[in-house]
C-alpha positions in Angstrom: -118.9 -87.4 106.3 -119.4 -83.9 105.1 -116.5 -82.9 102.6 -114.8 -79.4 104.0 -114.6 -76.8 101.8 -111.3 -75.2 101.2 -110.7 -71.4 102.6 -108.5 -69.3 101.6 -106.2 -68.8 105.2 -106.2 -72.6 105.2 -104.8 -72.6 101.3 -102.3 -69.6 102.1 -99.6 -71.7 103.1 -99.9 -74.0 100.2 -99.9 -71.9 97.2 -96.9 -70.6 95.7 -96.3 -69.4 91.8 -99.9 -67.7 91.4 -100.0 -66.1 88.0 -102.6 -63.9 86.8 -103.5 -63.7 82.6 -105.8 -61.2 82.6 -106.2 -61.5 78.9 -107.6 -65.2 79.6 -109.2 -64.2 82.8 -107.2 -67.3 84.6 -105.6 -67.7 87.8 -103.0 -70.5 87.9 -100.9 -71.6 90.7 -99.4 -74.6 92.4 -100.4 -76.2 96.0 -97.5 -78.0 97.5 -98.2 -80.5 100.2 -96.7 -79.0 103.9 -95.3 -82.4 104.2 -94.4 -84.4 101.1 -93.3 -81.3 99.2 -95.4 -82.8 96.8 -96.9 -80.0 94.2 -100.1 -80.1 92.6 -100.4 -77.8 89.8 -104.1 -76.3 88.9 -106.3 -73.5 87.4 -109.5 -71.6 87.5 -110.9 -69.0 84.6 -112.3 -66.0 86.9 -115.9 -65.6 86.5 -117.8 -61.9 86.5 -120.0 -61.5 89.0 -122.7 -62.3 86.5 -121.7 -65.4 86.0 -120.2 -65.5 82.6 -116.5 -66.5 82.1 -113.8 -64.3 81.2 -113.2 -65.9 78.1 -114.0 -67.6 75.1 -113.0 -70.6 75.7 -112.9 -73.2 72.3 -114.7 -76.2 72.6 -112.0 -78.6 72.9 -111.4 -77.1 76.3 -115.0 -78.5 77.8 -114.7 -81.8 76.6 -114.5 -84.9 79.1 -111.0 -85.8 77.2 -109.8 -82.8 77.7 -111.1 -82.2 81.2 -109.8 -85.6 81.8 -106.6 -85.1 80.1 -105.6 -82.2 82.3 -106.6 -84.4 85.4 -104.5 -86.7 84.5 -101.8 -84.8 83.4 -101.4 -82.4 86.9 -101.0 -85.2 89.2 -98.8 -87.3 86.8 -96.0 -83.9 87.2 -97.1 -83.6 90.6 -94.9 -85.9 91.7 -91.7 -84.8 89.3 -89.1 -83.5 92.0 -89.4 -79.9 92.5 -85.8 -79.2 91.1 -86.7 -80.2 88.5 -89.7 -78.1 88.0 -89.6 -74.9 86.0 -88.0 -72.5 88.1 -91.0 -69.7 88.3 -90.9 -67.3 91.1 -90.6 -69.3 94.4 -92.9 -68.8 97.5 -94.7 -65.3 97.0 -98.4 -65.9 96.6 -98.3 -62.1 95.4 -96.2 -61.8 92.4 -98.8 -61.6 90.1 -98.1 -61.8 86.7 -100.2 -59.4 84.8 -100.1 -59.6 81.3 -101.8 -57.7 78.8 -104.5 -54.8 80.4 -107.6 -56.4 79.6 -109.1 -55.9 83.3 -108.5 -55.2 86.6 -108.4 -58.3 88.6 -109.0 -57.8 92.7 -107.3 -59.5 95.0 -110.4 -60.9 96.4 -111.1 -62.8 93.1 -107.6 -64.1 93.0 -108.3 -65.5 96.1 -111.1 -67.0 95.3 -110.0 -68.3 92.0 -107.2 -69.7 94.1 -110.2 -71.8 96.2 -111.6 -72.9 93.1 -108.5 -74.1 91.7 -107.9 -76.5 94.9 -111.5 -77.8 94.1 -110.4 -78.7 90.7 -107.3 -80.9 92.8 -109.1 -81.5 96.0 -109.3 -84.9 95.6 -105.1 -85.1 95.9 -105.4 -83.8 99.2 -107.1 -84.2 103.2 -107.7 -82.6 105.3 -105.5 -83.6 108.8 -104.3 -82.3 111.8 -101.7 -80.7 109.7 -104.5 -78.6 107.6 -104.5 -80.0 104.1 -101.9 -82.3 103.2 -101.5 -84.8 100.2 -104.1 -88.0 100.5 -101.1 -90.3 100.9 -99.9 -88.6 104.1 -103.2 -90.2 105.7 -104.8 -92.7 104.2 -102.2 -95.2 102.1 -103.0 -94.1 98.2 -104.9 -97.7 97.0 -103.2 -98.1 93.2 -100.6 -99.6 91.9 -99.7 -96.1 90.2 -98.5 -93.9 93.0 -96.5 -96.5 95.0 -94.6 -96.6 91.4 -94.5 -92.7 91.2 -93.3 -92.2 94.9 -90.8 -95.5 95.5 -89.3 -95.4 91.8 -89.5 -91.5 90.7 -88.3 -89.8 87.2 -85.3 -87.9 89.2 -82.8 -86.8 86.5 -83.1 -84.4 83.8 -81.7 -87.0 81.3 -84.9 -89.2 82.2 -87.4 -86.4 82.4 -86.4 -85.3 78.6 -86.2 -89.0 77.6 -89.7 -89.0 78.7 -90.9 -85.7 77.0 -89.4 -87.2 73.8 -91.6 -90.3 74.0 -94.1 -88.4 75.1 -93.4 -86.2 71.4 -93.0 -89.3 69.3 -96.8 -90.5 70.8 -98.1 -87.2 70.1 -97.0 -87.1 66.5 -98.3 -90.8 65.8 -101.6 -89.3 67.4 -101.6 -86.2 65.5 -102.5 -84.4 68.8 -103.5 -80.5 68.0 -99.9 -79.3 68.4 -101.7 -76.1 70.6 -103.2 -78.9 72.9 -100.4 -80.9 73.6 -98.1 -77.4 74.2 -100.7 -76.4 76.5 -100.7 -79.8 78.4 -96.7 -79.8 78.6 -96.2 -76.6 79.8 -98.9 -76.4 82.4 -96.5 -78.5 84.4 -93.3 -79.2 82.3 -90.2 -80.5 84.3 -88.3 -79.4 81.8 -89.6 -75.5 81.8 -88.8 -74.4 78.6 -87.5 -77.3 76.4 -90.9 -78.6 77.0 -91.4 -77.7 73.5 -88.1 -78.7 71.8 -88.8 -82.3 73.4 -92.0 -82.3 71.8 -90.6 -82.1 68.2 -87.1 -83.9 68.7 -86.6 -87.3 67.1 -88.0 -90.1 69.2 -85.2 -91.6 71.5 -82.7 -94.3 70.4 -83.1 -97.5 71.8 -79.1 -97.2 73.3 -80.8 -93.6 75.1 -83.7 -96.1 76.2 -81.1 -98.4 77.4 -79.6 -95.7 79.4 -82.3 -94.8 81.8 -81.6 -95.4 85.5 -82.8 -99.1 85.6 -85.2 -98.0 88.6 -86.8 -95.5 86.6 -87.8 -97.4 83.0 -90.8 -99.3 84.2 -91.6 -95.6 85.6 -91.5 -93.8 82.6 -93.1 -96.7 80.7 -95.8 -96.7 82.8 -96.0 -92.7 82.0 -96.1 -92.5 78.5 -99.4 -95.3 78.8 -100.9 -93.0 81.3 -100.8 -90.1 78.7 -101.6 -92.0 76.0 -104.3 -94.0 77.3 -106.2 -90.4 77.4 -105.6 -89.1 74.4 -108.9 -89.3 72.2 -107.4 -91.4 69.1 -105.1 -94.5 70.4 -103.7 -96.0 67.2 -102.3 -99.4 66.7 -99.4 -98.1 65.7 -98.9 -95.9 68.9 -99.5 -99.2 70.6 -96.9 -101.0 68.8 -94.4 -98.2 69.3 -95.3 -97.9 73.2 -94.1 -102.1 72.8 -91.1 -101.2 71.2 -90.0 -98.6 73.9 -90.6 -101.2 76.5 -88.5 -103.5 74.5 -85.9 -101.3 74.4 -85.8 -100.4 78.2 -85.3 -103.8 78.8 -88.4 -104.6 80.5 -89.8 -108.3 80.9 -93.1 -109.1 79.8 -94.2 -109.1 83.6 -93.3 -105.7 84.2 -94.5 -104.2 81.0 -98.3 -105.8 81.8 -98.1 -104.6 85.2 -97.3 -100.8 84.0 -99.9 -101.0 81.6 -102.1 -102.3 84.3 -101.3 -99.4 86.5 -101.8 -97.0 84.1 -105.1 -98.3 83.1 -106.1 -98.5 86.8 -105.3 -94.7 87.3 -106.6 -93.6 84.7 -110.5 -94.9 86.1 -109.6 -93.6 89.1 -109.2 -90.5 88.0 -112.3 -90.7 85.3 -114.3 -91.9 88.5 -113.4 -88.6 90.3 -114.5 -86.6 87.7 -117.6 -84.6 88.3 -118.4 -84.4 84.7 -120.4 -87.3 83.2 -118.9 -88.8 80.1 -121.3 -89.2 76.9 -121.4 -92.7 75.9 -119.8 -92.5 72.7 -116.7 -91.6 74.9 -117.3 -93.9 77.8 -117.5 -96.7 74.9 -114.3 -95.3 73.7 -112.4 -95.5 77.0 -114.2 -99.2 77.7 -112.7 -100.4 74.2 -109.5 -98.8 74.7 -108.8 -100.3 78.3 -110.2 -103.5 76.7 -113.6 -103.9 78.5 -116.9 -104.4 77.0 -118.8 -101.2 77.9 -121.2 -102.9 80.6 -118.4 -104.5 81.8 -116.9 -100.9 82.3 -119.8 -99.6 83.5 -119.3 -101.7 86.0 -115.7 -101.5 87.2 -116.8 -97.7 87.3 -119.9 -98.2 89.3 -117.7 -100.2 91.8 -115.0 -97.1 92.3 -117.9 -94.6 92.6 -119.2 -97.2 95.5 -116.2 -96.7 97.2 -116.2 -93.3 97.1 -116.7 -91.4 101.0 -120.5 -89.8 100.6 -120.1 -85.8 100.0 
């Protein structure tokens, strides 16, 4: 059927931390789900009335990897538990955050900003007899992926920084723009403000891999493939070292495959949902990665988009 659009009433019970950077021209803000709790974190850059963005935004920003990175990346800490989230002003859908005094920013644009944020995260959501609520609460999510997020969560701090150092040690192997990757942690960091610290921390020991609530390891394996799977340059040797942390959890052969399988899954979901088209240097790029021939990629992509409810 028709796809609703989003108003603003309907959203007002959802939102909660809305920040405004006025220097950026960019309202951010989080949409929690009225009956998982679950948040989904997302953005929109405020556009004048005649169109052109309030900002200069660098090129990295428009890319499909990057686009696809951040897609990735908000519904991965969308399911972190909420105590666990950085601890921002709860609830008020007014503190605004101004910062710097570059322009005056109306309430009516936040609230529109806050519309076109949802857009940018719609597809985590449906609409129900409740109003909007997350797309498991209705229909049961098809991969692999969130089953593992929701039965088998990252619930401790110990395991959420565990992750964030992994996370770090895949990073450096990529040599991922340090900016980037800050940007990416922090736009939904568990950890709030070790984000950073985590980042640049040694790797973790194999006896602090062995020490992850058993429950959780195939979890945060499955994690670190997700991000690295959409990172632009995956390495052999960030391969290898993704083997030697499962080794080092303790997982089977089984259960490492079937992590990387759900990771690879998710992450053509999610490349499926995209509006923007990938070029074919980086559809190639994504084919090889997930080890598909490109037609044969094309293909598994074509399938998903079949699937898809018409607009």
């Amino acid at each position: 059927g028709m796809e609703r659009q989003a108003t603003y009433p309907q959203l007002a019970p959802l939102v909660r931390d809305i920040e405004v950077d006025r220097k950026a021209g960019q309202v951010r803000c989080i949409f929690v789900c009225p009956v998982t709790g679950r948040r989904v974190p997302s953005s929109h850059y405020i556009e004048h009335s005649d169109g052109v963005v309030d900002s200069v935004l660098d090129g990295v920003s428009t890319s499909f990897w990057y686009n696809l990175r951040r897609r990735v990346f908000g519904t991965v800490v969308s399911y972190f538990n909420p105590g666990l989230m950085r601890d921002v002003v709860e609830g008020t859908a007014n503190s605004l955050l101004y910062r710097g005094d570059e322009r005056f920013v109306s309430e009516a644009e936040v609230q529109a900003g806050v519309v076109k944020a949802f857009e940018a995260v719609r597809h985590e959501f449906e609409w129900g007899q409740q109003g909007w609520v997350a797309r498991e609460v209705v229909e049961d999510f098809s991969g692999d992926f969130h089953r593992q997020m929701r039965e088998f969560p990252i619930q401790t701090r110990y395991e959420a920084v565990t992750l964030g150092r992994v996370l770090g040690a895949v990073a450096r192997l990529e040599g991922v723009a340090q900016s980037e990757l800050s940007f990416l942690w922090q736009f939904g960091s568990p950890l709030g403000g070790d984000a950073e610290a985590n980042l640049r921390s040694s790797p973790p020991s194999s006896v602090e891999l062995s020490e992850v609530a058993p429950e959780a390891k195939a979890t945060l394996l499955m994690l670190a493939w997700t991000l690295a799977l959409v990172d632009e340059q995956l390495s052999p040797s960030e391969r290898s070292y993704l083997k030697s942390v499962a080794e080092d959890l303790g997982l089977g052969r089984e259960a490492e495959e079937a992590m990387q399988a759900a990771a690879r899954q998710f992450v053509i979901e999610q490349l499926v949902d995209l509006d923007q088209q990938p070029d074919r240097a980086a559809l190639k790029q994504m084919a090889q990665r997930l080890g598909y021939s490109l037609e044969e990629f094309e293909r598994v992509v074509v399938r998903l988009k079949k699937r898809q409810p018409s607009p």
